[in-house]
VEXNUTOR-846414 format. One record per residue (C-alpha): residue in three letters; x, y, z. Coordinates in steps of 0.02 Angstrom, whole numbers, plus 50000, padded with zeros to 5 digits. Example, Ala and Ser with C-alpha at 12.3 -4.5 7.8 and 13.67 -1.06 7.14 Angstrom:
<atoms>
ala506154977550390ser506844994750357
</atoms>
This chain:
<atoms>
unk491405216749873unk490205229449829unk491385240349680unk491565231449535unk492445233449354unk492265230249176unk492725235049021unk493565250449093unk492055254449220unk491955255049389unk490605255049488unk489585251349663unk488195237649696unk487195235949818unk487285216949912unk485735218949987unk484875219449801unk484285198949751unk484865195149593unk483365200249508unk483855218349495unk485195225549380unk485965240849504unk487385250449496unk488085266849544unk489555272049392unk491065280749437unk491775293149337unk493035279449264unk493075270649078unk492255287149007unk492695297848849unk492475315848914unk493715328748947unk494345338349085unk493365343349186unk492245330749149unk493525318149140unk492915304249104unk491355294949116unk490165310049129unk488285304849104unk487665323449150unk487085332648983unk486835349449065unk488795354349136unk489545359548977unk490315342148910unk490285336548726unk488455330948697unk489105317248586unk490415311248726unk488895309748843unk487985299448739unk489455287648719unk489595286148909unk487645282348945unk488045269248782unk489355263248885unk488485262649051unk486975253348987unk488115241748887unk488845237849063unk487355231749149unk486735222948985unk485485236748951unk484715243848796unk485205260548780unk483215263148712unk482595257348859unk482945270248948unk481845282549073unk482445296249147unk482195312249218unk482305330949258unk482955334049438unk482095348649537unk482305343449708unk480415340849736unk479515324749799unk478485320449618unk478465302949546unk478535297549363unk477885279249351unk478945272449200unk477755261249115unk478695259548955unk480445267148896unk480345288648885unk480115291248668unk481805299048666unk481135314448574unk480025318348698unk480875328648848unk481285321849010unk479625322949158unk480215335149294unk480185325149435unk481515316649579unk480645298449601unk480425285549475unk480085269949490unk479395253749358unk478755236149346unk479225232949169unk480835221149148unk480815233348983unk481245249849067unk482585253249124unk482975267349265unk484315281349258unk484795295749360unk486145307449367unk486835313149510unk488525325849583unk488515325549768unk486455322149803unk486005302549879unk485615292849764unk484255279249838unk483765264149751unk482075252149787unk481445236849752unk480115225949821unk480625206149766unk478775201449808unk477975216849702unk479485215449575unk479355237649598unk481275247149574unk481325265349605unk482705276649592unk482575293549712unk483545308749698unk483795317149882unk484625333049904unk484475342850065unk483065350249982unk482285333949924unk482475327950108unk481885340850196unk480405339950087unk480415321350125unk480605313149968unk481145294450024unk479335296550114unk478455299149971unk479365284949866unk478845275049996unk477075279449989unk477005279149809unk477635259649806unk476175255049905unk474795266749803unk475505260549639unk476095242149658unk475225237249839unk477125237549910unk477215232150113unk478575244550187unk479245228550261unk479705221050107unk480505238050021unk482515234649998unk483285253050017unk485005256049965unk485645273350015unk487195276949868unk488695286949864unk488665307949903unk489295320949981unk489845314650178unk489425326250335unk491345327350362unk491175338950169unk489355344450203unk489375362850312unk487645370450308unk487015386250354unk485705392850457unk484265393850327unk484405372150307unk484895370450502unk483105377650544unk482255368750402unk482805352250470unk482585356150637unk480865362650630unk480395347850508unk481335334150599unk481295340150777unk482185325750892unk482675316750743unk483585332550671unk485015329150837unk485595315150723unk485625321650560unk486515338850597unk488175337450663unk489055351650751unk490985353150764unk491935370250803unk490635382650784unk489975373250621unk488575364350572unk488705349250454unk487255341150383unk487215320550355unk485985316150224unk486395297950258unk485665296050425unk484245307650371unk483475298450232unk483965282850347unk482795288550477unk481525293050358unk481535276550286unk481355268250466unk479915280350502unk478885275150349unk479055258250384unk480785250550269unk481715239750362unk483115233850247unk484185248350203unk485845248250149unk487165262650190unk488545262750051unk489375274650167unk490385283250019unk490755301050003unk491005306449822unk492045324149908unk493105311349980unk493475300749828unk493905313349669unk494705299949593unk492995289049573unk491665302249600unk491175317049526unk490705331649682unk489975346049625unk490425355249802unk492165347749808unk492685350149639unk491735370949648unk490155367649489unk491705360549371unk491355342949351unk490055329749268unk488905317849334unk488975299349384unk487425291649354unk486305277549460unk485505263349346unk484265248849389unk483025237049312unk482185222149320unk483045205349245unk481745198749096
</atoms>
C-alpha cells in the first residue's frame, strides 16, 4: 500500500525505497490552515498564516520522526542547480535558490514544497546519497533529473545503476495542455523521445512530465524508477494543484532522510 496515515496525515511512500530512507509525499490532510489552504499547507509564499505553516512542517516532520531543526530546504526557480546539504540550513539564514538537493548526513533532513511540479526522490543504498528534485516543465526541459544524476556520481561516486528514482505525485497529462512555446522546447530538446512525452488529443497538446523525467532517468543510466502515477488535478481532496485549483491553494511538501 503505498498511502499511509497517522495522526491525522496522509501521505504517499515510495515501495521501492529500503528501509533506510525516511520518504514521504504529505497530502493536504491533518493540517491547520484555512481555506484555501485548507489544511496541511507547507508552502510559506501563497498567502497562508505564517504561524499555521510552521505548525504543519512541525507536524510533517513529527510524522516521519524528524527534527523540525534538521531541516534543509530550498528556493524553487525551475533551474538545474544543486545544494549539497551537509548539515541542517541555520534557520536564519535564507533558503539557497536552487531545484536539487541532495545529503549524506543521517542529520539532515530534506524538504521540498511542491503544487502541481514532480516531485523526484533518490537514494543510492550503497552510497547512502538521498536527493530530492523539483521538475517543472521548465526544470525538465532544462533536464534537471540529468543533472541530479550527474551530481550523485561527482559528489558521492554514485553508479547510475544503483540510483532508486521515485517519480511523486503532479499534475497528469490528462490536466496538463501546453502551448506552442513548451511543444517546440521539448521537441527540439527531446527530438524522438519528445513523441512520448507530448500527447495530442483533439487539436490539443498535453504534456506528460512523468514519462519525460522517466526517459531522462533511463538515458542517464537509473534503472529503478518508480512511477507513483498520481495526479494532484485529479485528486483535490488529497492534493493541492496550483492549475486545477487557478493560483488559490498551498503546497504539499516531499520529505526524506537517512535513518541514524
Amino acid at each position: 500500500m503505498s498511502f499511509h496515515e497517522q495522526n491525522g496525515l496522509r501521505y504517499y511512500r515510495f515501495e521501492k525505497f529500503s528501509s533506510a530512507v525516511r520518504q514521504a509525499v504529505f497530502t493536504r490532510r491533518g493540517g491547520v490552515s484555512h481555506a484555501p489552504w485548507q489544511s496541511l499547507n507547507l508552502g510559506g509564499s501563497v498567502g497562508d498564516d505564517p504561524a499555521h505553516v510552521v505548525e504543519n512542517r512541525i507536524r510533517v516532520f513529527h510524522a516521519m520522526g524528524c527534527d523540525p531543526a534538521s531541516i534543509h530546504d530550498v528556493w524553487l526557480v525551475h533551474g538545474t542547480d544543486i545544494v549539497y546539504a551537509d548539515e541542517p540550513r541555520p534557520l536564519e539564514q535564507p533558503s539557497v535558490r536552487a531545484d536539487i538537493i541532495f545529503t549524506d548526513n543521517p542529520r539532515v533532513t530534506l524538504f521540498m514544497r511542491f503544487g502541481d511540479c514532480v516531485p523526484i526522490l533518490f537514494h543510492d543504498p550503497q552510497k547512502k546519497a538521498i536527493g530530492i528534485a523539483h521538475a517543472g516543465w521548465m526544470g525538465t526541459v532544462r533536464g534537471v533529473v540529468k543533472a541530479a544524476v550527474e551530481g550523485m556520481q561527482a559528489r558521492y561516486g554514485c553508479k547510475p545503476e544503483n540510483i532508486v528514482a521515485g517519480i511523486g505525485p503532479s499534475i497528469g497529462v490528462d490536466h496538463y495542455e501546453v502551448g506552442e512555446e513548451v511543444i517546440s522546447q521539448f521537441q527540439e530538446k527531446f527530438r524522438q523521445d519528445a513523441d512520448q512525452m507530448l500527447q495530442v488529443r483533439n487539436g490539443s497538446t498535453y504534456l506528460n512530465l512523468w514519462a519525460a523525467n522517466a526517459i531522462q532517468l533511463k538515458n542517464a543510466g537509473v534503472e529503478q524508477i518508480e512511477i507513483s502515477g498520481v495526479c494532484t488535478a485529479c485528486h483535490l481532496d488529497d492534493w493541492f494543484s496550483h492549475r486545477a485549483e487557478k493560483g488559490k491553494t498551498g503546497r504539499f511538501g516531499a520529505l526524506m532522510a537517512l535513518q541514524p
